[in-house]
C-alpha positions in Angstrom: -11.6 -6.6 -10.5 -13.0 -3.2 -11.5 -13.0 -2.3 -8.4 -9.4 -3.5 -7.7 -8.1 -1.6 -10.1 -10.0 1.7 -9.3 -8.3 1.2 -5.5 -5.1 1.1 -7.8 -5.5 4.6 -9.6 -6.0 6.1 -6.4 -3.2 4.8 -5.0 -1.1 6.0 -7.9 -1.4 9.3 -6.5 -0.6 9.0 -2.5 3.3 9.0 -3.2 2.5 12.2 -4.8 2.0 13.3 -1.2 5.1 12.1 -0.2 6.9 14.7 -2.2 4.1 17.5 -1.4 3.9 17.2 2.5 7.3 18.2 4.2 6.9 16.3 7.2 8.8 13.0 7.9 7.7 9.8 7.2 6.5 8.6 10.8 4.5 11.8 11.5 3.1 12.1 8.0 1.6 8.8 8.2 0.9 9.5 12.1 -1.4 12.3 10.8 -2.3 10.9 7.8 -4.1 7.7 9.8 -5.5 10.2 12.3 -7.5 12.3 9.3 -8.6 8.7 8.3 -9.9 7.2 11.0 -11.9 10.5 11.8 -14.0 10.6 8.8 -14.3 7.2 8.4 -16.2 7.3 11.9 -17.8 9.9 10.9 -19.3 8.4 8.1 -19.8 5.2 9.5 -21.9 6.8 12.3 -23.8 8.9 9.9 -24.7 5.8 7.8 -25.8 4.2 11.5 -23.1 1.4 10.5 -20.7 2.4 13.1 -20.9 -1.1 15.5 -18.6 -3.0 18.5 -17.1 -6.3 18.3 -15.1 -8.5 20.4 -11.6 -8.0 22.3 -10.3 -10.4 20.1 -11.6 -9.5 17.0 -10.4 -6.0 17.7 -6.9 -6.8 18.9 -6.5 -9.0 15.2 -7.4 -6.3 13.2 -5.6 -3.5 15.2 -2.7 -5.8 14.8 -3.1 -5.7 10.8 -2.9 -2.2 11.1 0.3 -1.3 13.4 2.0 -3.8 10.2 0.1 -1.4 7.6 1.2 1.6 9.6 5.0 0.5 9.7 4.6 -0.4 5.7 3.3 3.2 5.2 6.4 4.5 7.4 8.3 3.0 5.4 7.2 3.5 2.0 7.0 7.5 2.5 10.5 7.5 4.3 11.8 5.4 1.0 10.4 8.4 -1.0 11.9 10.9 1.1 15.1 9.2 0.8 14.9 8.9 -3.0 11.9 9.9 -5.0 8.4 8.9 -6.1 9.7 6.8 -8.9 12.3 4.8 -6.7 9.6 4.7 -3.7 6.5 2.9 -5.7 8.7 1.0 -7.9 10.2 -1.1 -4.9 5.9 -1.6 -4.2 6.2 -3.8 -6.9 7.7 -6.3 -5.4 5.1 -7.0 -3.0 3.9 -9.9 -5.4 7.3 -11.6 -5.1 7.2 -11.6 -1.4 3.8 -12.6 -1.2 4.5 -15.9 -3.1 7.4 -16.5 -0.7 5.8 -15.2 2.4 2.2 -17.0 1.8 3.2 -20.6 1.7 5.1 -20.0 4.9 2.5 -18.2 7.3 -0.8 -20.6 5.6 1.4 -23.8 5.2 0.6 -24.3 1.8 2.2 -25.2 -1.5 4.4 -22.8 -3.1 2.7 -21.9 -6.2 5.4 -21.8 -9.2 2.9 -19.8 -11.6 2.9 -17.5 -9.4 6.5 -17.3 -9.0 7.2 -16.5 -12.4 4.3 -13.9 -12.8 6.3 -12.2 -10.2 9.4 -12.9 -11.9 8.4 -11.0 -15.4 7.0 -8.3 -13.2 9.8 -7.1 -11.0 11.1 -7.7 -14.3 9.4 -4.7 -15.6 10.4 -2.8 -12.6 14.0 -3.2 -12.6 14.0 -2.2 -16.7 12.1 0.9 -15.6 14.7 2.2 -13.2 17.4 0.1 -13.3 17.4 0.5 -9.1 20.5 3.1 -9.3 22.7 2.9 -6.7 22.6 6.8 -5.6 19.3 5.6 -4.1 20.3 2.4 -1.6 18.6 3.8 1.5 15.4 4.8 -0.9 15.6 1.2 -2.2 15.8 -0.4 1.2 13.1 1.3 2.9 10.9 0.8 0.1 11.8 -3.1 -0.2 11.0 -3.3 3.8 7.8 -1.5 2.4 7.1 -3.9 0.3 7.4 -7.0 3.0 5.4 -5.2 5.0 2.8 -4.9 2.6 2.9 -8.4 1.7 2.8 -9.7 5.3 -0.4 -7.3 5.6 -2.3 -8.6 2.5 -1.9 -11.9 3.7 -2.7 -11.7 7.2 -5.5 -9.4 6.7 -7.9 -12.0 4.7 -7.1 -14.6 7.4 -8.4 -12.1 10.0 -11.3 -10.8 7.5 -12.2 -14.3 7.3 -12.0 -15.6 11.2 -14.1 -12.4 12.0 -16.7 -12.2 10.0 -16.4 -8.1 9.7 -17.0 -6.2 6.6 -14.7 -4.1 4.8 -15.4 -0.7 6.3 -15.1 -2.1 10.4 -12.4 -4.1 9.5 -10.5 -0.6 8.4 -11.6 1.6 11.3 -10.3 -0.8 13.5 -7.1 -1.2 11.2 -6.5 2.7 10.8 -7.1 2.8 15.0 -4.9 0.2 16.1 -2.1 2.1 13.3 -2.6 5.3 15.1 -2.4 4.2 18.3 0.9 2.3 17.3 2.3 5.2 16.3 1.1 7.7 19.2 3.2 5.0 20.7 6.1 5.7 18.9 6.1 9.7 18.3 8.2 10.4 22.0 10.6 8.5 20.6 10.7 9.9 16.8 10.6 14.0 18.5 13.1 12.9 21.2 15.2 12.5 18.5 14.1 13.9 15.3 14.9 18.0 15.0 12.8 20.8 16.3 9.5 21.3 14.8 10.0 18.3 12.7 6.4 17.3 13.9 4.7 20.6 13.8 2.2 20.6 11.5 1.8 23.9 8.7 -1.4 25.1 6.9 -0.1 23.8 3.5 1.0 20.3 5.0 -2.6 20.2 6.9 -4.7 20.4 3.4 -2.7 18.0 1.8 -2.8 15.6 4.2 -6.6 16.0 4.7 -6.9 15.2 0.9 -4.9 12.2 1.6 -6.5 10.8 4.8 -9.8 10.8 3.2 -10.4 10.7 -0.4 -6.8 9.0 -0.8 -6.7 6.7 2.0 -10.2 5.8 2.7 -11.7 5.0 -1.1 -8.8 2.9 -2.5 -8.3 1.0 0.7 -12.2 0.1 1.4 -12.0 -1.2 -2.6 -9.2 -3.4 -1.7 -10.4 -4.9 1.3 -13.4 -5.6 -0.5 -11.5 -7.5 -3.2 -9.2 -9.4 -0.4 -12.6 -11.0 0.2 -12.6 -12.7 -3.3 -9.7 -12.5 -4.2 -6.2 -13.7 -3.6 -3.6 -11.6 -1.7 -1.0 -12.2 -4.5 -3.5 -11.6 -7.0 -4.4 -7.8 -5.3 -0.8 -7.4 -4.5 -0.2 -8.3 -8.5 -2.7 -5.9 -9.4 -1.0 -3.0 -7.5 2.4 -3.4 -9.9 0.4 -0.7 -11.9 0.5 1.7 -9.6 4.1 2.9 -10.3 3.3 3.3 -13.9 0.5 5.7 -12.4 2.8 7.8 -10.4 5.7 7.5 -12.6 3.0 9.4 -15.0 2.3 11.5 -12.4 5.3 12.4 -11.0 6.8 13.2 -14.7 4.1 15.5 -15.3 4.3 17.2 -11.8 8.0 16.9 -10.7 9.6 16.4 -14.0 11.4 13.3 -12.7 11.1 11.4 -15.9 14.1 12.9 -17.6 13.6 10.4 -21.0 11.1 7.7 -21.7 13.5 5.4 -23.6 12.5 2.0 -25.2 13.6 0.0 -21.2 10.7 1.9 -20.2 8.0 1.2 -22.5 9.6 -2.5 -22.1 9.3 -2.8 -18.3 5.7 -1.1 -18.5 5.1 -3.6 -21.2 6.1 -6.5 -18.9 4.1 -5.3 -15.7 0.6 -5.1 -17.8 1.7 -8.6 -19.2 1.8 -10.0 -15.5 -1.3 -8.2 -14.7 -3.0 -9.7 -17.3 -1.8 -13.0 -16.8 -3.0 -12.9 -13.2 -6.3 -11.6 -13.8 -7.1 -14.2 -17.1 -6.2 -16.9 -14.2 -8.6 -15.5 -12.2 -11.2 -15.0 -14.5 -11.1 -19.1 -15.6 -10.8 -20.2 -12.2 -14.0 -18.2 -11.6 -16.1 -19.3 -14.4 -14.9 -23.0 -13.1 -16.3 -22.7 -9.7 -19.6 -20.7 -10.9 
């Protein structure tokens, strides 16, 4: 769990970037994944861990990560549509469409704890910003974030566990088969997008090779590690912290926190609750099976 939550403060701080780096969503990510998978190569080689796997194995994870791709797409798009608050608080969610989503893709029982734990969460999240209407686009795109997200987390342990890979393969293979999705997809986006709207300036560049590697690359390995012992709707659960992070962050930076008013301490209250709750369900079901 420690290192869940550590995965968690990091990724307080990647819609941060969202508001730093001018480019639009589908070519920040586009660069963002390529930064990522370079060093993470890199590192990998250094380390003498760099290895090959199967075909199949391959096309399952790079499959994970054209969905992880889109869910980034989206979630800086919802940002740029909005704002860092609106953008992470529609992450939130994620926990809710996990417990919907999970039952239906591993044919299992839908879990009515769970359910409500997701129900005083998003909870918290609609006391914090009250979703305001000015924002619908923002809101939608970082809803379909959210899906995505969800449909990730789950999909990703089933692979993790029918391959056998460890964490850092199983996200070089995720961040390549994103980027190559999305070299897929850039003719499209500058056939249509405005002029320069993928050129790529010196600011832009250092921000984005903060985010591709300390951002990206930390946070994500600490999650996949804790997708291997620990439920998707618990990690997705988990990750309803993150917009208190940025909200903190983007109030201190941005000034977009005009007033902290008593809904707000409320719905912050509420998300740490459902936290809580998640991870004290954990911790017994651990201590039963140890």
């Amino acid at each position: 769990m420690i290192l869940l939550h550590t995965a968690v403060f990091l990724a307080g701080w990647t819609g941060i970037f969202g508001r730093l780096i001018t480019l639009g969503g589908l070519p920040l990510v586009w660069y963002r994944i390529m930064v990522s998978v370079t060093v993470l190569a890199l590192v990998l080689a250094l380390l003498g861990r760099l290895h090959r796997t199967s075909w199949s194995a391959v096309a399952m994870i790079a499959g994970c990560g054209a969905i992880l791709a889109l869910h980034w797409v989206a979630f800086y798009a919802s940002i740029q549509a909005s704002n860092v608050s609106i953008g992470v608080a529609c992450i939130a969610t994620s926990c809710f469409f996990t417990t919907v989503f999970d039952p239906l893709i591993n044919r299992k029982r839908l879990s009515w704890i769970e359910v409500l734990i997701s129900f005083i969460a998003i909870s918290g999240v609609l006391l914090i910003f009250s979703l305001d209407v000015r924002y619908r686009l923002g809101i939608a795109l970082g809803l379909l974030s959210a899906a995505l997200y969800s449909v990730f987390s789950i999909l990703n342990i089933n692979v993790a566990r029918k391959t056998g890979e460890d964490s850092a393969t199983m996200l070089l293979y995720e961040l390549a088969g994103g980027v190559l999705f999305l070299s897929l997809l850039i003719p499209f986006y500058a056939k249509f997008a405005p002029a320069g709207s993928i050129a790529l300036n010196a600011k832009d560049g250092l921000w984005l090779l903060l985010l591709g590697s300390v951002f990206t690359i930390l946070p994500f390995l600490f999650q996949l590690h804790a997708l291997r012992t620990l439920s998707a709707f618990t990690v997705n659960l988990a990750y309803n912290l993150e917009p208190v992070y940025s909200i903190a962050f983007a109030a201190v930076l941005f000034g977009e926190l005009r007033e902290v008013d008593f809904s707000f301490w409320l719905g912050v209250t509420l998300i740490i609750i459902s936290v809580l709750i998640q991870t004290r369900r954990v911790s017994r079901t651990n201590t039963r099976q140890s």
